[in-house]
N, C-alpha and C positions, 0 to 999 in steps of 0.2 A: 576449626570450621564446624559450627552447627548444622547443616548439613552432609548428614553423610555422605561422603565422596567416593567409596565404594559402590554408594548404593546408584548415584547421580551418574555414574560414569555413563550406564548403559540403558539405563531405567528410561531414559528422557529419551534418546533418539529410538530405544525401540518401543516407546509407546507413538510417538513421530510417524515412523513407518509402519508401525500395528494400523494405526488409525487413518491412514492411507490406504493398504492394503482393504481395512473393510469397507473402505468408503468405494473401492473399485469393485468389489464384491458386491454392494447394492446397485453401482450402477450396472452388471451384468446382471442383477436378480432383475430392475426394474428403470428402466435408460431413462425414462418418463418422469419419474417422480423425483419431486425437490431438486430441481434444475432449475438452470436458468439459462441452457444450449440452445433450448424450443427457440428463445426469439434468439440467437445467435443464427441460427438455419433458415429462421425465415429471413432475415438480411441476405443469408447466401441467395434464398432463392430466387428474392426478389432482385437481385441483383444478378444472377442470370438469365433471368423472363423479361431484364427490361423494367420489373416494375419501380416504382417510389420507395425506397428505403423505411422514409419519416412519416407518421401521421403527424402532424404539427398542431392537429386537433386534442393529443393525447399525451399526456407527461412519463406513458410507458412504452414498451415496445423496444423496437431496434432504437440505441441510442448510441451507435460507433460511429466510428468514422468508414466512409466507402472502402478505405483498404480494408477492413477488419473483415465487411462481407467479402469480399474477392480471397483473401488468403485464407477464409474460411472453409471455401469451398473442397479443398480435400478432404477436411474434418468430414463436414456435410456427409462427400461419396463414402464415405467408409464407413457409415450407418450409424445408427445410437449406442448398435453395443463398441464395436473396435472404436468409434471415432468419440465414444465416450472415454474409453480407455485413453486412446489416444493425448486426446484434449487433457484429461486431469494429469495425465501425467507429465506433459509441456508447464502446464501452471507449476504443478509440484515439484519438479525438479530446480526451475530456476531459482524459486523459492528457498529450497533448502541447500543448493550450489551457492546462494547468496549468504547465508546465513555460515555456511565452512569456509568461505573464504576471509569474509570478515572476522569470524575466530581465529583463521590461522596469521590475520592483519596484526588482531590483536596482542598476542604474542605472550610469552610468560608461561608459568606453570599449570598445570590443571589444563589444558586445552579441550581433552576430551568432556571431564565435566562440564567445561562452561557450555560449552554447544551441548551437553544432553540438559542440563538443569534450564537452558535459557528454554529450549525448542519443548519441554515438559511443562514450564510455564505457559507456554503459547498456545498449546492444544487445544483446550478450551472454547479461549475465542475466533481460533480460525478454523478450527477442523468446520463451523457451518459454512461458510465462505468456499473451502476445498468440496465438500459434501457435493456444492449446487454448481459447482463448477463455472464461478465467477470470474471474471478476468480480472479482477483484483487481487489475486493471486499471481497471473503473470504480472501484472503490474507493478506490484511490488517488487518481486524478484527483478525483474528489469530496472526499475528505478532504482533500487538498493545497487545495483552490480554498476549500472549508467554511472552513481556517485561515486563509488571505488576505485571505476576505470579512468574516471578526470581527476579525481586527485591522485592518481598515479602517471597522468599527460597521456597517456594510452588511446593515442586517437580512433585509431580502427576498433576496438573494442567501445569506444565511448561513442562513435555512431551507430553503429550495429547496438547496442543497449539503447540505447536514444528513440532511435527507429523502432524496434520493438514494443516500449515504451506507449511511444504515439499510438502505434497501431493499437493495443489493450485498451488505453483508455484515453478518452481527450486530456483529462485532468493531469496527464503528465508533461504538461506542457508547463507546469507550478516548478514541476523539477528540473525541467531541462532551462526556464528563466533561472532558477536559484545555482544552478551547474556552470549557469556563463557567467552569473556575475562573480563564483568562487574563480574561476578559471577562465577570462577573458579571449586567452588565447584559445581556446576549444570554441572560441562561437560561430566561424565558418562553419565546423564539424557539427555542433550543431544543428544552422541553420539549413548545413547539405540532409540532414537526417529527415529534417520536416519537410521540406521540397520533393525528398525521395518516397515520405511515405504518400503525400498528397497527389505521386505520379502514378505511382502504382495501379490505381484503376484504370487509366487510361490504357496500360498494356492487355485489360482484361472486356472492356467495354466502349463503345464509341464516346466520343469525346463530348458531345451532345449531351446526353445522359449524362455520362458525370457529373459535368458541370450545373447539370438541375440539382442533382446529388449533391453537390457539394453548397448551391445555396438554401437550398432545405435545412440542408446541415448546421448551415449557421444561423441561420432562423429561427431552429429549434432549441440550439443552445440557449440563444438570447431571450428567449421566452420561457426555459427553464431556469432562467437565474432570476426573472421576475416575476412569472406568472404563480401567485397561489391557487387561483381557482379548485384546483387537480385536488384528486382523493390522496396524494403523496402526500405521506408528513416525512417531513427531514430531521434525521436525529445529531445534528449539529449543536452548536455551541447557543441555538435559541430554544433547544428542545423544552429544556428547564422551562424558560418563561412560557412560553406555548403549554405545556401540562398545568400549569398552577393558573389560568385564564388570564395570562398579561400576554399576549404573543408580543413580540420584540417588531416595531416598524422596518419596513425594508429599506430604507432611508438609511437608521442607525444600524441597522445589520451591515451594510454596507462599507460604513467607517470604521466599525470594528473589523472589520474582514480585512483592510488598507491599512488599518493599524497593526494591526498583530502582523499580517505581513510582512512590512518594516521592522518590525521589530525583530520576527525570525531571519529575516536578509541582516539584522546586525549580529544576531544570537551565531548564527552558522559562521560569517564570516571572523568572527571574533574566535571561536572554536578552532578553525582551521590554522587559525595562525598562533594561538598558542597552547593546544592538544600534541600530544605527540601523535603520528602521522596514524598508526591505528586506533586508537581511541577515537579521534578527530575526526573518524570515518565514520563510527558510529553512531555518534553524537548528532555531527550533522543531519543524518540519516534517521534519525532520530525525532530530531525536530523538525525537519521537513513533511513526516509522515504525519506527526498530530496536528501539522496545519494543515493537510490536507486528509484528514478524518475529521476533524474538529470544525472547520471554519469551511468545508464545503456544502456549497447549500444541495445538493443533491445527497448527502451521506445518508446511509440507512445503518442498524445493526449491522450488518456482515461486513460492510465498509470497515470495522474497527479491526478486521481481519490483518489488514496493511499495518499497523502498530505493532502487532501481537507480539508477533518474533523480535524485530528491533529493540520490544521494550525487557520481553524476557532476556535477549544478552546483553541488555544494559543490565537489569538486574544481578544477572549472575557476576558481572565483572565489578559492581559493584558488593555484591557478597565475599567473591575472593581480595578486594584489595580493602575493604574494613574490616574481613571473617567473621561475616555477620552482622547479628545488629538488628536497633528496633528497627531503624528504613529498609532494611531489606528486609526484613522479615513481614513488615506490613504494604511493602511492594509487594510482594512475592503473593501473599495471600489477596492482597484485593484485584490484580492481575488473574490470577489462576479462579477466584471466585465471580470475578465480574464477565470470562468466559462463559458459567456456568447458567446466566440470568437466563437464557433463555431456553435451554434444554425442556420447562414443562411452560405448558402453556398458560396456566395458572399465575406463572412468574415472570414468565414473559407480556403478559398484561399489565403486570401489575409495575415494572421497571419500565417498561419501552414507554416513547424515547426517551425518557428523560436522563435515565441512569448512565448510562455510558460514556456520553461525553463528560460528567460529571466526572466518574473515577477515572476514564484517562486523561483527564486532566489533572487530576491530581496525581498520577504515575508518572506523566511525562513532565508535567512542571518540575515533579521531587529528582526527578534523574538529571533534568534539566540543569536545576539548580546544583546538583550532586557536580554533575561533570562540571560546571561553572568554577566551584570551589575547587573541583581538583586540578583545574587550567591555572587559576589562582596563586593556588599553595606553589607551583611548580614556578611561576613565575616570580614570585615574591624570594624563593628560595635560591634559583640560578638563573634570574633575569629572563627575558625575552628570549623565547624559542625561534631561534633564524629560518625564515622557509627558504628550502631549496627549492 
């Protein structure tokens, strides 16, 4: 292995939790700065005064769902230093509990390395995302844990991830459709998860309000998926056209966004059925993630946060079953360097948006394709993998 495996065992997970730990040290030096809690608090608060969640005037601000304000509000009481702490360490633990469990899914030799080499890859691009204290961090870890727990049939764990899920962000409702169509029979559980989060405010607020809440809520959605007006640029899969002066119509954005869908509902389903049972976890999980980083009209840089780890322990498990190699070697570094775009401002001018959906897609297509070939090989070799 061209990678030192000595070096990789330990290297990776304590630069991991290095880079956590300082990240809870700025938020006690300074709660304020490079967040994005501020508008998480004013959801709480308006949501205990009674007031409007949504400005439907404006493409930023509060953009949850009503449970998010209401379970927020303990963060809220516990102030910006503890309930800073608090909060990033909610996002970071599921996050890296999702990442251990799917290594230990994984199975085979090296375990420790692959979880420090993959999580060493990922630093990069998501320690900004962890820094601001985004819920795309829980959201991932939820999503990722949601996908492991239904293909294991794990019903009470795969609503309780589901639920969690919804509440972080709306857009994981991409994951919980792709969850039911892998595993049919989990769609009650499902469906009990979305009902459950959508009641929750009611236990917290009169039923009135909510309900203004909640058509706001869809109001706003639906006028973020079409309205350009707004100072938001989206660093999605039209960033490219949009920097070179072609923006892409939202007509054909549209169709591509329903294509590639379909396409990742055949890409996963095809996976599931002939990956062995942890690879096929991965994988899925994998590709669910670059469709929604890539093909969400809302993504910003830090959105690529949600990729990072999935694609660093694809990488690594592709390292240890080739040992090595020009693809992993040129995963590895365009991964770990395409974190780095935005560290000086200079550079991050000069990339944003355009670059990132660029190189993960060229990361997750090449993994994509990798796991494809190795589902492939396996079936060519000992025919059709039987699912239990």
């Amino acid at each position: 292995m061209t990678i030192s495996k000595p070096v990789f065992d330990r290297l990776g997970l304590g630069m991991w939790v290095g880079a956590f730990l300082v990240v809870l040290g700025l938020v006690l030096w300074s709660p304020y700065t490079r967040t994005v809690m501020q508008a998480y608090g004013y959801g709480s608060e308006a949501f205990l005064s009674g007031q409007p969640l949504y400005n439907l005037q404006s493409e930023m601000g509060y953009l949850y769902a009503p449970a998010f304000a209401a379970l927020y509000i303990p963060v809220l009481k516990l102030g910006p230093y503890l309930g800073g702490v608090v909060w990033h360490a909610v996002g970071f633990a599921a996050l890296t509990f999702a990442a251990m469990r799917q290594v230990r899914k994984l199975g085979g030799e090296e375990l420790p390395w692959l979880l420090s080499f993959g999580l060493f890859l990922a630093v990069p691009m998501a320690l900004g995302a962890i820094r601001n204290g985004q819920a795309t961090i829980l959201l991932t870890g939820s999503c990722w844990l949601l996908t492991l727990s239904a293909l294991e049939g794990r019903r009470a764990e795969t609503f309780f991830w589901a639920s969690v899920a919804i509440i972080a962000k709306p857009t994981a409702i991409i994951m919980l459709l792709l969850v039911g169509a892998l595993r049919p029979r989990l769609i009650p559980v499902l469906a009990l998860a979305v009902l459950f989060v959508l009641a929750i405010p009611y236990a917290f607020a009169p039923a009135g309000y909510v309900n203004e809440q909640y058509g706001d809520f869809a109001r706003m959605l639906t006028s973020m998926a079409v309205d350009k007006s707004g100072h938001f640029v989206p660093s999605d899969f039209t960033a490219p056209f949009t920097s070179v002066g072609v923006p892409m119509p939202e007509f054909a954005a549209t169709i591509v966004r329903v294509v590639v869908a379909l396409l990742t509902l055949s890409i996963v389903l095809w996976f599931d059925r002939k990956l062995q049972p942890g690879m096929a976890g991965l994988a899925i999980f994998l590709t669910a993630a670059f469709y929604m980083c890539v093909f969400n009209p809302r993504v910003e840089p830090n959105t690529y946060a949600m990729i990072a780890v999935p694609a660093g322990l694809a990488i690594a498990i592709l390292w240890r079953e080739e040992h090595g190699g020009v693809l992993a070697s040129v995963l590895s570094t365009v991964l770990f360097l395409t974190g780095l775009t935005g560290v000086e401002r200079h550079m991050h001018d000069f990339f944003y948006p355009w670059f990132r959906p660029l190189a993960i897609t060229f990361i997750a297509c090449s993994l994509i394709w990798w796991f494809w070939a190795k589902a492939r090989q396996k079936t060519l070799n000992v025919g059709p993998v039987a699912h239990g």
